[in-house]
N, C-alpha and C positions, 0 to 999 in steps of 0.2 A: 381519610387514610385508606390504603388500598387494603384490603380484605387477605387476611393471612391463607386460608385456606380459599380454592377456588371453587366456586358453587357452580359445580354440573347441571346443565339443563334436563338431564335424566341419572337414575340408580342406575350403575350398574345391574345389569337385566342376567337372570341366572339360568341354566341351562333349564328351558322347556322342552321336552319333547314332540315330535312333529306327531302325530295320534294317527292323521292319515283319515280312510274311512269308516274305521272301529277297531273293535278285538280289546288284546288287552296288551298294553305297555308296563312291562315289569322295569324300575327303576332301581337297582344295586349302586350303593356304596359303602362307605366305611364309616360313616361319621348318621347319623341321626342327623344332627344340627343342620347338615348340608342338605339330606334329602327333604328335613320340614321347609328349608327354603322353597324347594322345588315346591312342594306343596302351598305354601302361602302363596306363591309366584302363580299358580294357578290361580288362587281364590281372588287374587287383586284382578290377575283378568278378567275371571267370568264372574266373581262377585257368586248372587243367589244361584248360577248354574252348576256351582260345586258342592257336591255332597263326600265328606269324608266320613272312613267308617277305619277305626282302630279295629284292627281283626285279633288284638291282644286279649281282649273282652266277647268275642264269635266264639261259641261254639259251633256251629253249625253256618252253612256259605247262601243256604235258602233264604230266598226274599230279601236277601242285600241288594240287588240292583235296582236303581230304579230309570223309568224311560224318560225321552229329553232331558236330562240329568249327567253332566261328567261325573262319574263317582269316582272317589283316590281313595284304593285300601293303604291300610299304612301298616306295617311290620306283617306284610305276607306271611315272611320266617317264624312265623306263631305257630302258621298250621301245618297239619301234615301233608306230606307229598299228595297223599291221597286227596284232601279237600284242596288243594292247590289246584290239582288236575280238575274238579271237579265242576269248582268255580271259573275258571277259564275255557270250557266248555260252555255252562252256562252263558257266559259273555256272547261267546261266537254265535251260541243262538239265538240269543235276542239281539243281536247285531248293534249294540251300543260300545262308546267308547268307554273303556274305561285305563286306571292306571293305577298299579299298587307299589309298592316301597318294600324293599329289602335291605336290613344291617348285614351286612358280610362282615366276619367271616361268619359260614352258617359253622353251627354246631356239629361239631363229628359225626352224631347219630342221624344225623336229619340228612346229611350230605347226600348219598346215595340214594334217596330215597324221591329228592326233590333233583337230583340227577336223571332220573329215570322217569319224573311226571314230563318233565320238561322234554325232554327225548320225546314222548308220545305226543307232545304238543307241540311237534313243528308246524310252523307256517299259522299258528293260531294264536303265538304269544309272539310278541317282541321282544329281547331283553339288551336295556341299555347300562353300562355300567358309568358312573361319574368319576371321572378324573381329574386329579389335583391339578391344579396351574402348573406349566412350565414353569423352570426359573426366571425362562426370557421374559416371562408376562406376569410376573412376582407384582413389578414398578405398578402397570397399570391396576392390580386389583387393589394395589394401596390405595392409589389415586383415589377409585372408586369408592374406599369405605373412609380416608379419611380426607378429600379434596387437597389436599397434596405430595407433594414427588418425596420419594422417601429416599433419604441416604444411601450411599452404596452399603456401608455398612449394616443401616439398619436392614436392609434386602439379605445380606450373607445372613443374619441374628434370625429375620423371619425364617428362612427356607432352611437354616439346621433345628430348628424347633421346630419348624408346621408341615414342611417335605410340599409344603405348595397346598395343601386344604385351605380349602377357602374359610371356612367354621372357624378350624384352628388360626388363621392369621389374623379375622377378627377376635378371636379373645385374646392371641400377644397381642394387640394391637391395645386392646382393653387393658390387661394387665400390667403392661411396660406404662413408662410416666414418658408418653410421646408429646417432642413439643415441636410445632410449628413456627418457622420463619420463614417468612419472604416465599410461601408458599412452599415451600419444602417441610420437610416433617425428619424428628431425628428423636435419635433413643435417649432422653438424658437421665433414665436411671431403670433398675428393675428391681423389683421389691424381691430382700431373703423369703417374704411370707406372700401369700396373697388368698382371697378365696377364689374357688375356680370348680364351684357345684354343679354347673352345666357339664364341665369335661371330665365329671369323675362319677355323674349320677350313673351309668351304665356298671360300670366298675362296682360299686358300692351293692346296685342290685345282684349283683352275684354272689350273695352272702359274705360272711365274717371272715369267714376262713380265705376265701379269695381276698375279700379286702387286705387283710391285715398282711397275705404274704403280697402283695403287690406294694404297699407301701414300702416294705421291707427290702422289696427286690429296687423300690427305688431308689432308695440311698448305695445296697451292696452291688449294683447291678455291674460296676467299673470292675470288682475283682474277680472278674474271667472266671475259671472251674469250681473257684471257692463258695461260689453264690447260695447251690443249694443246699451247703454242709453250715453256712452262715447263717441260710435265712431258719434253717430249722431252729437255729440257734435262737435267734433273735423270737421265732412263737413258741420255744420250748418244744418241738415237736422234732420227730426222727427225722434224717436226712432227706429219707427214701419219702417221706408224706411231703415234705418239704418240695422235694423234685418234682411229684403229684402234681399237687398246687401250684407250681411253674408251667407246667405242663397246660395244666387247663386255663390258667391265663393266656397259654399261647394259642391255645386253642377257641377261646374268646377274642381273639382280636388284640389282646392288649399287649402283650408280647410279640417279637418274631419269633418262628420256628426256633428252636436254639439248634447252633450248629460249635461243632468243637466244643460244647459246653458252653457256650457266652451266652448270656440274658444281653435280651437290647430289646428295649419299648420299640414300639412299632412308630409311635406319636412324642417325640423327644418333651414338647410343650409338656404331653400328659406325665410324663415322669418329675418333672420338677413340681406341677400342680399334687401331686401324691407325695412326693418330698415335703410342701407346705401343708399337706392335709397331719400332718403328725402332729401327735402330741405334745407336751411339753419333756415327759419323761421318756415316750418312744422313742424322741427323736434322740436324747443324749443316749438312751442306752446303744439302739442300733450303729451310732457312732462309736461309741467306745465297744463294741465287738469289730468295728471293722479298724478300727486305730491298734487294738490290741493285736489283731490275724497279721497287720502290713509290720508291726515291730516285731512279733515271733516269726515272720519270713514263712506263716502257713498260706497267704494271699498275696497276688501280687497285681501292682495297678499302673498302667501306663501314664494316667494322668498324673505329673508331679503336684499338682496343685489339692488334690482328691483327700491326701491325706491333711495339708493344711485343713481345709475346710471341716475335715469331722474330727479332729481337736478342739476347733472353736466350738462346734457344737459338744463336744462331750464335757465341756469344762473340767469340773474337777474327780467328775469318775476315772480322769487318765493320771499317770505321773505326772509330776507339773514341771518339776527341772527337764528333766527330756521336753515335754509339750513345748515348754516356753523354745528350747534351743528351735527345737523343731518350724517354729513359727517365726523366729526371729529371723535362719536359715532361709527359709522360705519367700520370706520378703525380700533379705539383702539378693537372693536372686533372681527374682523380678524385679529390683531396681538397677542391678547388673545388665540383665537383660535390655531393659529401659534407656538403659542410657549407653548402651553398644561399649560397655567397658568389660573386661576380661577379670578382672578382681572380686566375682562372685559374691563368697557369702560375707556377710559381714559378723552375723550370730550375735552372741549377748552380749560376749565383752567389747565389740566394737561400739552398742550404744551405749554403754557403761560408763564407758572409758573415754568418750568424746568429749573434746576440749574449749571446739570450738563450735560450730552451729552441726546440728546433722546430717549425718550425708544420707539417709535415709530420707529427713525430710525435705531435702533438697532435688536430690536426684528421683524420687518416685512419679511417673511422668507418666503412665502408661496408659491403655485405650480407657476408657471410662469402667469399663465391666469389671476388666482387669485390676483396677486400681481398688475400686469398691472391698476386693476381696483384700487385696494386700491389706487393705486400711483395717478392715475387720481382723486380721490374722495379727496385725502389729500391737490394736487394741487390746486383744486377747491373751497376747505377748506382756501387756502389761500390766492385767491382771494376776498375771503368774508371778508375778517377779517373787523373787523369796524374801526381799526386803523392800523399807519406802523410800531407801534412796533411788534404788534401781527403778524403781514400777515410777516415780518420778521421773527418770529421764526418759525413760520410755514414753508417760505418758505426751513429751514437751516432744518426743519425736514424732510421736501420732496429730498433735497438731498440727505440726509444719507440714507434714506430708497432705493432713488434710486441705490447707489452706491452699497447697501447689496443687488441689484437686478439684477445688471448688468446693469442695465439703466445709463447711463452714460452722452450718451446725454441728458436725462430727465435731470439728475444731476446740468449737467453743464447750460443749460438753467435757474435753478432757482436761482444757486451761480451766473450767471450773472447778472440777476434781483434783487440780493442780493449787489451786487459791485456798480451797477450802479442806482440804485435807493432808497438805506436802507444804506448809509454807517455811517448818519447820529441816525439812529434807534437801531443802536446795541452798546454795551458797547465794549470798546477796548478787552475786555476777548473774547466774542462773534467775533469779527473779525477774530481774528486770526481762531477760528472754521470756519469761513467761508473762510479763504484763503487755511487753510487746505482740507478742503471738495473739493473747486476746482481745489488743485492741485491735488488730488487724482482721481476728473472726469477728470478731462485734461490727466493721465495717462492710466484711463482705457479706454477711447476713442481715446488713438491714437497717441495723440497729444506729444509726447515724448519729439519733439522740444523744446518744451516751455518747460517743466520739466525740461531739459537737463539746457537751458539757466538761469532757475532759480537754478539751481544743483550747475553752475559755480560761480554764482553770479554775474551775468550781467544783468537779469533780475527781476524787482520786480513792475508791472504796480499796486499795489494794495497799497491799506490804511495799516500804519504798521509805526514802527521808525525801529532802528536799531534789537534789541534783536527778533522783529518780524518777519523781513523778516527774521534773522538768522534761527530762527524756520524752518520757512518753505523750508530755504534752506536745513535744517538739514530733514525734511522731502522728500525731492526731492532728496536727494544723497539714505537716503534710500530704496526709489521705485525703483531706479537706481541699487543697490546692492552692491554700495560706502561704505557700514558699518563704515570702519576706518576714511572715511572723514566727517563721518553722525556725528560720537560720538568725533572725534574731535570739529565740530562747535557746538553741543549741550555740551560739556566742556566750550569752552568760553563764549557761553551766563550765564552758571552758574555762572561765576566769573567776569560777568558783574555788573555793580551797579543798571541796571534797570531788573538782572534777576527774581526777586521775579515778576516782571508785566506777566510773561508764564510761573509762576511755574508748573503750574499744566499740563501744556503739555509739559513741562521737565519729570514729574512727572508721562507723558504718554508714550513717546517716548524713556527716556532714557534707562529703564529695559531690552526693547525688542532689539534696538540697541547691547547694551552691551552683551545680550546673545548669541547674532550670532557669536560676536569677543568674545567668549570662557568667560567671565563672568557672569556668572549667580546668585550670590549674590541677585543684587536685582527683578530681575525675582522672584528669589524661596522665596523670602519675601514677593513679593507681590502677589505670590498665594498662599504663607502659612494666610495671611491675610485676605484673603478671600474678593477680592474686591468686593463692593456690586454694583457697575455699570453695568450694563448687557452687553454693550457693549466690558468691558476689560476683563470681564464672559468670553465672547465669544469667544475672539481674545486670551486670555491666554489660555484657554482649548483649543483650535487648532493648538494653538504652541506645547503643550506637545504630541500632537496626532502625529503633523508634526516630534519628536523628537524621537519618539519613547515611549515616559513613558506615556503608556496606562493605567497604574494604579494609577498612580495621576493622569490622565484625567476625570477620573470617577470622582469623585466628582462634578470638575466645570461643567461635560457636565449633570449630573442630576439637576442643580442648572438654567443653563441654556436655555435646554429645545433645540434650535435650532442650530444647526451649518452650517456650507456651504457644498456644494455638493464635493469638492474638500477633504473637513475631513469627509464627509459620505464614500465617494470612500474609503479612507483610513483605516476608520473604520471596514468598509466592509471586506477590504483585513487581514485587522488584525483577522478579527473575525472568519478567515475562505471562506467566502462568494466571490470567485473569478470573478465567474460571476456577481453577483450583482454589484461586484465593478468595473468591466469594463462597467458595462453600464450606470453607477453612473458617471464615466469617462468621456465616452463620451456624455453625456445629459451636464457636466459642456462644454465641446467643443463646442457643439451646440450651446449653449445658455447662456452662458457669453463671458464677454470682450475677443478680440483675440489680445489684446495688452497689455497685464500683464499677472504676472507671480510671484506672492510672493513666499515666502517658503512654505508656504500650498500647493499653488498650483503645485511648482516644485514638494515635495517628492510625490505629488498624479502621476505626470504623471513620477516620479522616480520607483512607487508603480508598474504602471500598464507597464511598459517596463519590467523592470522584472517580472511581471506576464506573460505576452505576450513572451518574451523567452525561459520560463521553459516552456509554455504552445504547444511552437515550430512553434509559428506565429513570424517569424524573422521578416519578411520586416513590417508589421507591430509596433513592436517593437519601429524600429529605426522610425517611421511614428510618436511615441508619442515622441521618443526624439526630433526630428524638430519641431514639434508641440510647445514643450515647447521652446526651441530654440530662434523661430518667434517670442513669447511673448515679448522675454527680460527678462530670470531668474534672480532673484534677487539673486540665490544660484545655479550658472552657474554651480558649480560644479558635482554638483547632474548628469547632465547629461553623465558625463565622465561613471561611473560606469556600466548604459546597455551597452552602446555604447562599451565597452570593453568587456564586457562578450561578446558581438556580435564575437569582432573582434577574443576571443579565442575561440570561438565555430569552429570558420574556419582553428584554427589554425596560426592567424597572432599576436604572442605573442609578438614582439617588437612594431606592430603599439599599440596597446592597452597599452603597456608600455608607449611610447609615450602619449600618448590621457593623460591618467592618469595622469604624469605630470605636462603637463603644465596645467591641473585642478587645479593639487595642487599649483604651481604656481601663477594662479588666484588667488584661497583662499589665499595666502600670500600675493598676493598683498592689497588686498582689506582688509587683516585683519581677514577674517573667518575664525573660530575655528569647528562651528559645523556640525555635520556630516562629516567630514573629516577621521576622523576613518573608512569608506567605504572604502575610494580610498586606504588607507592604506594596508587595507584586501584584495582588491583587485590584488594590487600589491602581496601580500605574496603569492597569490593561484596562482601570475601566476612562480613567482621564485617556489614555491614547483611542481610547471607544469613541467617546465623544469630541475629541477632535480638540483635546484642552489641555495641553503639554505644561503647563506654567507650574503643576504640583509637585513636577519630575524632581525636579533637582531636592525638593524638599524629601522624598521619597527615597531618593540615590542618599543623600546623607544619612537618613534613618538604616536602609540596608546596609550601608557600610558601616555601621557602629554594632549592628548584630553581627556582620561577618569579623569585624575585629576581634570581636568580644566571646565567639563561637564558630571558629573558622571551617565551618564543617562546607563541604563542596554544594552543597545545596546554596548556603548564604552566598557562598562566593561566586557561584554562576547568577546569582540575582544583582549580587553588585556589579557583576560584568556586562552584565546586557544593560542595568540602567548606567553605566559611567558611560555607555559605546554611544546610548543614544539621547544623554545629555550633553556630551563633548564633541560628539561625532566622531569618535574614532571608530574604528575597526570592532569586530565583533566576533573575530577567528577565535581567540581566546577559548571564549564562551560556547562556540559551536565546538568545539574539540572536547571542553568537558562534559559538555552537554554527551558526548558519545559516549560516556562510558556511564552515564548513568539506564536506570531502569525506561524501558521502550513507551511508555506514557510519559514520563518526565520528558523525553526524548522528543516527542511529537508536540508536548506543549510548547518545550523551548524553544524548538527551531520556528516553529509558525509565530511562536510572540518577536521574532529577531525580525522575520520579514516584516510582521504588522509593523514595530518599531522602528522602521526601516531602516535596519543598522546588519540584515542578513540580505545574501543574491537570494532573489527569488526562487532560484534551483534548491533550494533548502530545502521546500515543501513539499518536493518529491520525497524527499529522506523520511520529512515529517508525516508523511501520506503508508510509508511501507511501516513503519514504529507504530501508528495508529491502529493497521490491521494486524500487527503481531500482538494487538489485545481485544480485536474487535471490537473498535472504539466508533463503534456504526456511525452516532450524531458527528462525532468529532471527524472522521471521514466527509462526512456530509458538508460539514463547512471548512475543510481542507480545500473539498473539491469547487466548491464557491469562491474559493479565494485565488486557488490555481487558474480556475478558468478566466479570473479578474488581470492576474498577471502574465496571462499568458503560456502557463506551465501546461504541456499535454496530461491529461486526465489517462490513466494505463486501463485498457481490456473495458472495452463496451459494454457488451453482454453481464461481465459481471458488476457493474455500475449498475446495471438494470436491474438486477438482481439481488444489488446491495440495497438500492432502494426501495424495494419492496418488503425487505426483510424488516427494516429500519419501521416504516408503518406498521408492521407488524407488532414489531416491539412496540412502539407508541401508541397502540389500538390495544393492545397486553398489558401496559400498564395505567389505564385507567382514563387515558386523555382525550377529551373531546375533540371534534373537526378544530375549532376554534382556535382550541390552545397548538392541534400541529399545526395549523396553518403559519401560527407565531413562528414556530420553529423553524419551519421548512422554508421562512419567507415567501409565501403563495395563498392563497386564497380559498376559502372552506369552501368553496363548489370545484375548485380542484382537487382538493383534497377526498369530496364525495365522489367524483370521478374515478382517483386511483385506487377509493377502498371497493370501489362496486366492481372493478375488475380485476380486484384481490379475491374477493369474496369467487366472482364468476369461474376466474383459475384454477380457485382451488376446492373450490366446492362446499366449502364453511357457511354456512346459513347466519351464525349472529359472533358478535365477537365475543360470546362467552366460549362458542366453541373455536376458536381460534387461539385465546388465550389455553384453550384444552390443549389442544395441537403442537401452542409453545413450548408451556410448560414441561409437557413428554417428550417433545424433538421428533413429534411427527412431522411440523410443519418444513414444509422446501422451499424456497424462494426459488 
């Protein structure tokens, strides 16, 4: 398997200074952490040549130096200007190199003093100061510390927390839960707490009194003028000592200057590590002085979100009917926000009083950070409640939300709290939502067992009669990808005598069931209806997206405003947008469930394997079908399809026959209908491969029973092309719809109509310009084999040349021996050794690990 992160043939190498032929090299910066780099950075070079000497522990600069000897003083700023000057003289006269370390900012007292040695010692000291990373070179020192390319987003998270320190980026780097895919690296969570004793040891040495009003100014530091009349508040001390103590933070480095009154950390990272260095009770009290100052109108705070947040911490030292509104408030607008609707807050009585699923937990969609908090403030929300009905529905809205977030665990935490303490608070309609929601976090956390044993019907520890648990059994076959045994037990509870008691989640279950086993009756009724619940919004527009019919998706997805990352991905790929939609991909990898796997989510990573094949990243590829795999698809099939094109790319047309099969197989077992029209198509292109048309017609019958049965344009452009070239008719039909679908679908059709020879050859132009509006390099590559086979002009020389070089690139990128491209390219491994040694010669790349370096970052040029 290819290797998530890429393994650099060197560390990032950290600023050395050039020493020259002596004297002394003073090295300033702001960070410790950065300048011991410098210093290790030394010792690895010269090893036994370097002598360090802490000048923290010198009283006197006599008999420090020694000859043939690099020596590093470390914290110069110990001494006085005077020994400063005195020592740097020394140096000059015994004419050895040396180099010492300075924390800036210096001390107010010492400032002019080491102002003035330094003055007398021109041309006999050096002084170099260290600077943070540009923004523009954020990407690479990620690269650097963590072997791969880090999100755009996670780059904005680093560079307003670290300002480009390199110290500071490895410890967010540390402290965030960073997860790697497909060599890319993304943020998929950040802890409310964390330790972080490296970035506060400096702070802490500045005694009690600084500690404690630095913590203090961590939390009040948002409410502008109010800060030093708060923080006094918060150590019990006057205003004016309060101001003191801000003062000489700023004057340490840990603050900026304040200007108009505002407090602002110099190091955003070190303000939030000082927010988690608090106590259990610091933390609620310093919250409830600044929750109390924003409701008495004595403090005011730009961040809407500021005060949520120090309600949750102050629990019940604040009012709780106001907190609770306060937070309820606050959520419904951030899921306003979220989902570009204009109907703001939703407040208390809105989850109260809700009838049908929640719109809260429905519509909560937001970037991952964002959502963490909502989720916290809604929780919080339902601690408050004044009674167990209400903290009940709240808590059933905190699940759902969670569940649309990946939070799973959060999920399952409040359905428990929901089972075990409210079973009494909810109406028998409301239960069954809450065994539902649970069975649904117990799947996407993991927990499959359980699902499994309530699938079989052996399991049911929860409040329910019979039609109830059937339910939910009927929901656990389907998570499962059981469909035929799902819409069997949701038949019997219909024709039970107590089925009117779950109609309504008959009413939810049964449409989408039934559409997977090839009926779609009431699916297409019930989005021609236009259901007004935002939630069935949702989940029915992401089915058509997962189905192909992008243009009935349109409507419900402008109605609904948010979808999931897994129908963004799709979206994306549809639209054209290849890249987008591989990073949309892997961000859903990062950062949801790794134990589920619905039909959105299979055709997203069905989407981006065939993207990653035509794009000629193989091993990768098959890296998204295991991916999906591991999950547990609930439309296992779906995977057969790359995983086959793989196997005929190489040339192994009966294993790929095989694979196929028993796909189909599965789908027979289980009862699925949809999307089976692939594997069908796929089988046909590998029989027209080998030159063996007799399977056709058996092929064309199977497609035209899924296009009957699910007449979505996908099936129907499959039945078009095979009726055109089992009967021989015409194949115009087919190329006209084929144009209105997405520019890969696009380039596949038209080349399968020529191969089939049922399209003019001039197709493949079409087919050739839809390839590169995805960058579909391999799939180019044997466009252009085949153009030249029938005669079609090949467009722009140069960039042919140049396609083809990129193309080995990617092939040498993703892990492939001469052997296997030469399979690909149809050519020969000493050809193949030929084009890479005048890759290499071109570009200057020494082995292909730094060439994959070069890819991955988008230095490389063809």
């Amino acid at each position: 398997m290819q290797q998530d992160r890429l393994v650099v043939s060197s560390e990032r190498v950290p600023f050395v200074p050039d020493f020259g032929s002596g004297g002394l090299t003073v090295v300033c910066g702001r960070s410790e952490v950065d300048l011991a780099v410098v210093v290790d950075e030394l010792r690895r070079r010269h090893g036994q040549g370097v002598k360090v000497v802490d000048l923290s522990f010198s009283e006197s600069t006599a008999d420090l130096l020694t000859r043939g000897c690099l020596t590093v003083f470390t914290n110069l700023h110990r001494l006085p200007g005077v020994a400063v000057e005195s020592l740097a003289r020394q140096i000059a006269a015994a004419g050895t190199r040396c180099l010492a370390t300075v924390v800036l900012p210096l001390a107010p007292s010492s400032r002019p003093a080491f102002a003035a040695a330094f003055a007398r010692l021109h041309g006999l000291v050096r002084l170099v100061t260290l600077r943070p990373v540009p923004r523009c070179g954020l990407p690479d020192l990620v690269v650097s510390l963590t072997g791969a390319l880090p999100e755009a987003a996670l780059c904005s998270l680093l560079w307003s927390l670290t300002r480009g320190w390199p110290s500071a980026v490895a410890a967010a780097l540390r402290i965030g839960s960073i997860t790697v895919v497909d060599r890319h690296c993304y943020l998929s969570g950040w802890p409310t707490r964390f330790e972080a004793d490296d970035l506060l040891a400096r702070i802490r040495g500045l005694g009690l009194p600084l500690w404690s009003a630095a913590k203090a100014a961590a939390v009040l530091a948002p409410l502008g003028r109010a800060v030093p009349r708060l923080t006094g508040q918060a150590l019990g001390v006057p205003t004016h000592e309060a101001a003191a103590l801000l003062t000489a933070l700023a004057d340490a480095g840990v603050l900026l200057p304040m200007r108009a009154g505002l407090v602002r950390f110099r190091l955003p990272l070190l303000q939030l590590a000082l927010r988690s260095a608090l106590g259990p009770y610091e933390r609620r009290r310093i919250a409830q002085i600044a929750v109390t100052a924003l409701w008495q109108g004595t403090a005011e705070c730009a961040d809407p979100a500021f005060l949520a947040d120090r309600i949750v911490e102050a629990g019940n030292l604040v009012e709780a009917g106001r907190a609770r509104a306060e937070l309820l408030g606050r959520a419904g607008h951030a899921v306003a926000e979220a989902a570009g609707r204009s109907d703001g807050e939703l407040g208390g009585h809105a989850v109260a009083a809700e009838t049908g699923r929640s719109e809260l937990a429905a519509a909560l969609t937001l970037h991952a950070h964002d959502a963490d908090r909502a989720l916290r403030w809604l929780r919080a929300a339902a601690d408050l409640a004044p009674n167990p009905a209400e903290r009940a529905l709240t808590l059933l809205a905190h699940a759902r939300a969670c569940l649309a977030h990946g939070a799973a665990w959060w999920a399952l935490d409040s359905t428990d709290v929901l089972l075990h303490e409210h079973v009494d608070d909810l109406s028998d309609d409301r239960l069954v939502d809450v065994c539902l929601t649970h069975l649904a976090a117990l799947g996407a956390a993991g927990e499959l067992d359980t699902v499994s044993r309530v699938a079989a019907g052996t399991w049911w520890p929860w409040p329910g009669g019979e039609v109830q648990r059937a339910v939910g059994r009927a929901a656990a076959l389907s998570s499962l990808g059981d469909w035929r045994a799902a819409q069997q037990v949701l038949a019997d509870v219909r024709d039970h005598p107590d089925g009117h008691l779950v109609a309504r989640h008959l009413r939810d279950l049964e449409p989408i069931t039934r559409l997977w086993l090839g009926d779609s009756a009431a699916f297409d009724a019930e989005v021609a209806a236009g259901e007004p619940l935002p939630d069935l919004l949702q989940r029915d527009a992401e089915v058509l997206v997962a189905l192909g019919e992008l243009r009935r998706a349109e409507p419900l997805l402008a109605l609904t405003g948010q979808v999931r990352l897994s129908c963004q991905a799709t979206l994306a790929a549809a639209g054209g947008r290849a890249d987008e939609a591989l990073e949309l991909v892997r961000k859903s990898m990062a950062t949801q469930p790794r134990t589920a796997c619905d039909p959105g989510q299979g055709v997203m990573f069905h989407v981006a394997a065939t993207l990653l094949l035509r794009k000629g990243k193989l091993v990768r590829a098959l890296e998204m079908v295991a991916a999906s795999r591991e999950r547990g698809p609930a439309l296992p099939h779906l995977l057969a399809v790359a995983e086959a094109s793989h196997h005929v790319l190489f040339g192994r047309h009966a294993d790929a026959v095989a694979l196929l099969e028993r796909a189909l197989d599965h789908a027979r077992a289980t009862g699925v209908v949809a999307l089976t029209d692939l594997l069908w198509m796929a089988l046909a292109d590998i029989a027209v491969s080998r030159g063996d048309r007799s399977p056709l017609p058996c092929h064309l019958e199977r497609v035209a029973e899924v296009a009957k049965r699910m007449p979505t344009e996908q099936a129907e452009i499959s039945r078009l092309v095979l009726h055109a070239t089992v009967h021989g008719n015409s194949a115009t039909e087919a190329a006209n719809l084929l144009r209105t679908r997405p520019p890969l679908e696009l380039a596949e059709g038209l080349e399968r109509l020529v191969r089939f020879g049922v399209g003019a050859p001039e197709l493949l132009s079409e087919a050739y310009e839809a390839a590169g509006a995805v960058d579909a390099l391999l799939h180019r590559s044997v466009l252009r084999n085949l153009m030249r086979t029938h005669g079609i002009p090949v467009p722009g020389r140069q960039a042919t040349v140049a396609e083809n070089e990129r193309l080995l690139a990617v092939l040498v990128t993703d892990g492939l021996g001469n052997k296997q491209i030469a399979t690909l390219l149809d050519t020969s491994e000493k050809s193949v050794e030929g084009r890479l040694s005048r890759l290499f010669s071109r570009t200057g790349y020494r082995s292909r690990v730094e060439l994959a370096a070069a890819m991955l970052t988008g230095r490389f040029t063809a």
